[in-house]
C-alpha positions in Angstrom: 236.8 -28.9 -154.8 234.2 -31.9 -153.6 231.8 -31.1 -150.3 234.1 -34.7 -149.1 237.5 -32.6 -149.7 236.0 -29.4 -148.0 234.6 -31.0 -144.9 238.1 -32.8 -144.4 239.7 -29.4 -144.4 237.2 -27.9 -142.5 238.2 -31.0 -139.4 241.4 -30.7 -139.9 242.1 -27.0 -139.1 239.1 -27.5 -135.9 241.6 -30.5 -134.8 244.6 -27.7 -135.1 242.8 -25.2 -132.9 241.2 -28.0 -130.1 243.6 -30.5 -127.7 243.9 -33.8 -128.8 245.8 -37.0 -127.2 248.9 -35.5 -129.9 248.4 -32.4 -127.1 247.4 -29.3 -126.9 245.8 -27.4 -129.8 246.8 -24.2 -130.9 244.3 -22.2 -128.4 245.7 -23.8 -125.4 249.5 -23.3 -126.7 248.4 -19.6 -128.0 246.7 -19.0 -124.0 250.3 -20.8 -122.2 252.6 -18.3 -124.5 250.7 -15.6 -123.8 250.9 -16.7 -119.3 254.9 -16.3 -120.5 255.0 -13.3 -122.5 256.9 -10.7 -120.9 256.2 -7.6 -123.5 253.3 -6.0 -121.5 254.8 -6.3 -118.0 255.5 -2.5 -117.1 252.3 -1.6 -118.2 251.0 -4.4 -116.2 252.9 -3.0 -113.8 251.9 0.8 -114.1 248.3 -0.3 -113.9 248.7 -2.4 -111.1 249.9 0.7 -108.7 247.5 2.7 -109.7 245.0 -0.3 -108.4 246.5 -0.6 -105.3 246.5 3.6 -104.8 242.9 4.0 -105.6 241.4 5.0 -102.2 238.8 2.8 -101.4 239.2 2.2 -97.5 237.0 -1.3 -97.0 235.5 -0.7 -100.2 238.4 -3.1 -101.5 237.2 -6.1 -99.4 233.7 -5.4 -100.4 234.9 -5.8 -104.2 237.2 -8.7 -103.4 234.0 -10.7 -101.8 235.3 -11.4 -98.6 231.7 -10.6 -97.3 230.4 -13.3 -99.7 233.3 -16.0 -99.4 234.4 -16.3 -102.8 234.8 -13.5 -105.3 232.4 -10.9 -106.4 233.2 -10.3 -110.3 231.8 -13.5 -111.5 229.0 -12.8 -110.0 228.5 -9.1 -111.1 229.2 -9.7 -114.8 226.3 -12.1 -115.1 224.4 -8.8 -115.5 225.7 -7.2 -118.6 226.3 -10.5 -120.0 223.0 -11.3 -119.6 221.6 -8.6 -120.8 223.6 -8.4 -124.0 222.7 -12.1 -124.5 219.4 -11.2 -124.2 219.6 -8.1 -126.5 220.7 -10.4 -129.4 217.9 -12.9 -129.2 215.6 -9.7 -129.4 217.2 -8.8 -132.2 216.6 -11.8 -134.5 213.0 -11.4 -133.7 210.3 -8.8 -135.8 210.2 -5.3 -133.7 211.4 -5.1 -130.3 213.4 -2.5 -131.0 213.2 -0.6 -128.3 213.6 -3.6 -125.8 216.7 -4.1 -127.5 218.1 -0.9 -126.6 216.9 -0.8 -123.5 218.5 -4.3 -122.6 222.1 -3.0 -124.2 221.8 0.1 -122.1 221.4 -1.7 -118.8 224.0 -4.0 -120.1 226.4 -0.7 -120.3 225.5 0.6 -117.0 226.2 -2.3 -114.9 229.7 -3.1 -117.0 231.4 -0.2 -114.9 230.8 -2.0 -111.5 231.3 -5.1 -112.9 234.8 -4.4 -114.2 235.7 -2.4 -111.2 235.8 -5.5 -109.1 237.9 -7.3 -111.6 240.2 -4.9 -111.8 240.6 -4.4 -107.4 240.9 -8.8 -108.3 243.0 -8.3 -110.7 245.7 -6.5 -109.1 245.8 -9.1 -106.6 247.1 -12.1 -109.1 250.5 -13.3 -109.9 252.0 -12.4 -113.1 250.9 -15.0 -115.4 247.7 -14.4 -114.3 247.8 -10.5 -115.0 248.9 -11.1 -118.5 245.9 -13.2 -119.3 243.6 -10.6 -117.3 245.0 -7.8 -119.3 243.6 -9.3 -122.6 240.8 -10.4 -121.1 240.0 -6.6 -119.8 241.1 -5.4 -123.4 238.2 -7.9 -124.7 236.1 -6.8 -122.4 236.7 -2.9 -123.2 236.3 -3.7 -126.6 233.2 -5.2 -126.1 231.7 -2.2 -124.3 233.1 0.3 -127.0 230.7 -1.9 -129.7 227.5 -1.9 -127.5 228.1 2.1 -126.8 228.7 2.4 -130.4 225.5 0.1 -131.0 223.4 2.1 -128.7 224.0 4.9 -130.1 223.5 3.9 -133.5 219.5 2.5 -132.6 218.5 5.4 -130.7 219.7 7.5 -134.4 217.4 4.8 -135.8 220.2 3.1 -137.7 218.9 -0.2 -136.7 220.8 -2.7 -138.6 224.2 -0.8 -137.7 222.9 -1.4 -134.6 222.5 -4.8 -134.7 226.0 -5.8 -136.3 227.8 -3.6 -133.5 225.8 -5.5 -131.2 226.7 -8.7 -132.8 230.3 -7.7 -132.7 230.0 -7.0 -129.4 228.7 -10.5 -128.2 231.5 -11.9 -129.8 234.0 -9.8 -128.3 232.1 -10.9 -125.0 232.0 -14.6 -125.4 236.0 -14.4 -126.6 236.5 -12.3 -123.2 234.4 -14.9 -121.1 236.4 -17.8 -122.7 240.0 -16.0 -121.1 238.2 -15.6 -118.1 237.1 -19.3 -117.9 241.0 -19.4 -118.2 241.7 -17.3 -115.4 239.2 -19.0 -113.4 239.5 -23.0 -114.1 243.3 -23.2 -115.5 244.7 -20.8 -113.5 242.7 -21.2 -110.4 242.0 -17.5 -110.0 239.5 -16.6 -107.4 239.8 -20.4 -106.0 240.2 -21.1 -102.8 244.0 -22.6 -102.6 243.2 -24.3 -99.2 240.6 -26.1 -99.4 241.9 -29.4 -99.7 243.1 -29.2 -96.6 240.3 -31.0 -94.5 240.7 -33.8 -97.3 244.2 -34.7 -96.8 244.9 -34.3 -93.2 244.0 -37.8 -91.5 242.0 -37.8 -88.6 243.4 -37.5 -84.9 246.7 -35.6 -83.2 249.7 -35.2 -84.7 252.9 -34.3 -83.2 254.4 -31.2 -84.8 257.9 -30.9 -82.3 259.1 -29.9 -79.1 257.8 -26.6 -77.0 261.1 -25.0 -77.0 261.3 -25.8 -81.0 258.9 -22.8 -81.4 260.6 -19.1 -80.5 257.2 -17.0 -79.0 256.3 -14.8 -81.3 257.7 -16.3 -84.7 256.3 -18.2 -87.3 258.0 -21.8 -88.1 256.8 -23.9 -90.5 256.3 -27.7 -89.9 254.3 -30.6 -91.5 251.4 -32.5 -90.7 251.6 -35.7 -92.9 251.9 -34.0 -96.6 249.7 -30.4 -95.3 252.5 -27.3 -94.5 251.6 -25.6 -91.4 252.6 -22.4 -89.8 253.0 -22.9 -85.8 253.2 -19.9 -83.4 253.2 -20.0 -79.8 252.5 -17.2 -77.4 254.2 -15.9 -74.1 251.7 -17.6 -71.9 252.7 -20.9 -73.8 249.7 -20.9 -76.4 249.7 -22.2 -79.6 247.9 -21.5 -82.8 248.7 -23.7 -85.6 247.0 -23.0 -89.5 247.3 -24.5 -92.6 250.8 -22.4 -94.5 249.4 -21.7 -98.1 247.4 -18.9 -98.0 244.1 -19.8 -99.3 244.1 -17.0 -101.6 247.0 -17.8 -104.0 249.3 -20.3 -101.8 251.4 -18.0 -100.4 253.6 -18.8 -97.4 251.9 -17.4 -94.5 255.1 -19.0 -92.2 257.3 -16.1 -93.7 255.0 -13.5 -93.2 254.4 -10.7 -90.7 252.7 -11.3 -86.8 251.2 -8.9 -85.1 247.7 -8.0 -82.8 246.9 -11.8 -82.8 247.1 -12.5 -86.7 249.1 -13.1 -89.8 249.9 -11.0 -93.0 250.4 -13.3 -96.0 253.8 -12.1 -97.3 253.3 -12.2 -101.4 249.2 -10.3 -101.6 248.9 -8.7 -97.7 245.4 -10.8 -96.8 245.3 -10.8 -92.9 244.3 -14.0 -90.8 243.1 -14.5 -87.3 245.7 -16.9 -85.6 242.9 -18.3 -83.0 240.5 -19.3 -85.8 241.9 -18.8 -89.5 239.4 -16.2 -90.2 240.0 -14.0 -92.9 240.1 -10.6 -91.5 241.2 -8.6 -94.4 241.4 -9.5 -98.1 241.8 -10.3 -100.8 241.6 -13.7 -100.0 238.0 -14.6 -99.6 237.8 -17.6 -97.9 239.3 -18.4 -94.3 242.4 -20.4 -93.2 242.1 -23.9 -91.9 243.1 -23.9 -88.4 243.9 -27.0 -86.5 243.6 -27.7 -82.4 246.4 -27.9 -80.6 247.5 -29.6 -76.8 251.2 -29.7 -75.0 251.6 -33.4 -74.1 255.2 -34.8 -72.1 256.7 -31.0 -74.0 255.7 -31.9 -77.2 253.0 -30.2 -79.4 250.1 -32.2 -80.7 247.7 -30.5 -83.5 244.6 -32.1 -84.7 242.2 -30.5 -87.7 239.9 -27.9 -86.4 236.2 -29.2 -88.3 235.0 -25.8 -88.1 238.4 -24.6 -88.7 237.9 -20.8 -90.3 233.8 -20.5 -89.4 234.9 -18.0 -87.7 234.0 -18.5 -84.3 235.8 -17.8 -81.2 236.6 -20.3 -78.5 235.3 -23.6 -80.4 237.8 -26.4 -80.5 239.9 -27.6 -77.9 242.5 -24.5 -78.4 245.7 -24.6 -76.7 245.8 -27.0 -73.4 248.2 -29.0 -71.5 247.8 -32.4 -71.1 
């Protein structure tokens, strides 16, 4: 066989694996059968309660990132990564042996934190998502048994063992990172699922109904222009209007529990502030977008709040009677 007939094999079986205007390759059909694939569902399950039962008090929000406004894995997994990364160019240089090892061992102790967080994430996530998050965790297990494997093999001097373990570790990573530019960017995990919000809703007040078409103390949902909102008015005739879909995954905060001045998003239990949007409890990291609201002739005007979920009491215009 000719280097011509070789490299036309070689394209052809990269255009089978990559999208093309035909559709999607065979990575991006392999990644949407696996969003479907039911088999590992009461594991997913199992692992998922014993998530939720772990007793970590406000330790979970920490993980989350609520603190931080977006999540905190990403950010923690830069570490080991890093490191490992780091380890491998070592390695393809004379000496440094010892740097090496040292790089791989930080890389091990910083993957227990780092994976910790995804996991308290993790259980958070619709099902689709869980099912990729599962293999990527597997990967990512994988990838730690090889490094352990490789550090133990360098400090016994076995350096070239050492090397290939850590070699198949990086690749174990960079297979693990790819599922979890999945999660992240095609799935939207971690993304704040309200932030469009300020873009859509045109400037100025909007009429949402009638006083009497909210019952005090209950949640209705209405619409301003294309944006869901949940509206809930108080005894004294307030109201507190904020965008529906939960900014953590989209769930419908209208159908979900009110009490002691907030909402409880119905499908993953994060916990808004009905004056301002702000995120009290996780795991949703980022505030809701809460809009202004006035009582005109009986009817109920909202506009966009600006600052809507900063987090800061009293600014707006609130609830007033015009």
């Amino acid at each position: 066989m000719d280097r011509s007939s070789k490299r036309y094999r070689t394209s052809v079986a990269a255009r089978r694996l990559l999208p093309s205007a035909a559709g999607p390759g065979r990575v991006l059909r392999g990644l949407d059968r696996l969003e479907r694939w039911p088999g590992a569902d009461r594991l997913i399950s199992a692992v998922q309660s014993a998530v939720h039962a772990a007793p970590l008090g406000a330790g979970r929000d920490v993980l989350h990132g609520r603190w931080l406004g977006h999540p905190v894995h990403p950010l923690m997994v830069q570490v080991p990564v890093g490191t490992w990364l780091s380890a491998a160019v070592l390695d393809m240089l004379p000496g440094n042996r010892r740097g090496a090892r040292t790089l791989i061992g930080a890389g091990l102790l910083t993957a227990g934190p780092a994976a910790v967080a995804g996991w308290i994430d993790w259980a958070a996530l619709p099902r689709e998502q869980q099912r990729v998050g599962l293999v990527h965790a597997a990967t990512n297990v994988t990838a730690v048994a090889l490094y352990a494997a490789s550090f133990a093999a360098r400090s016994r001097g076995r350096e070239w063992r050492g090397k290939a373990l850590g070699m198949a570790g990086l690749s174990a990573v960079a297979v693990g990172g790819a599922l979890g530019g999945h999660l992240a960017y095609r799935q939207a995990s971690g993304a704040n699922h309200a932030e469009q919000v300020p873009h859509v809703v045109e400037p100025g007040w909007h009429s949402v109904g009638d006083v009497a078409d909210f019952p005090v103390g209950q949640a209705v949902r209405r619409h301003v222009g294309e944006v869901a909102v949940m509206v809930v008015r108080e005894s004294d005739n307030a109201v507190h209007v904020l965008a529906d879909r939960c900014s953590h995954m989209a769930g419908p905060l209208s159908e979900g529990e009110i009490a002691d001045g907030c909402v409880r998003c119905p499908w993953h239990g994060s916990v808004f502030r009905l004056a301002d949007g702000w995120n009290v409890r996780g795991p949703a990291t980022a505030p809701q977008p809460a809009f202004d609201t006035r009582i005109t002739d009986g009817r109920v005007d909202v506009r966009l709040r600006r600052d809507a979920g900063a987090g800061k009491e009293g600014t707006g215009e609130g609830s007033e009677a015009a």
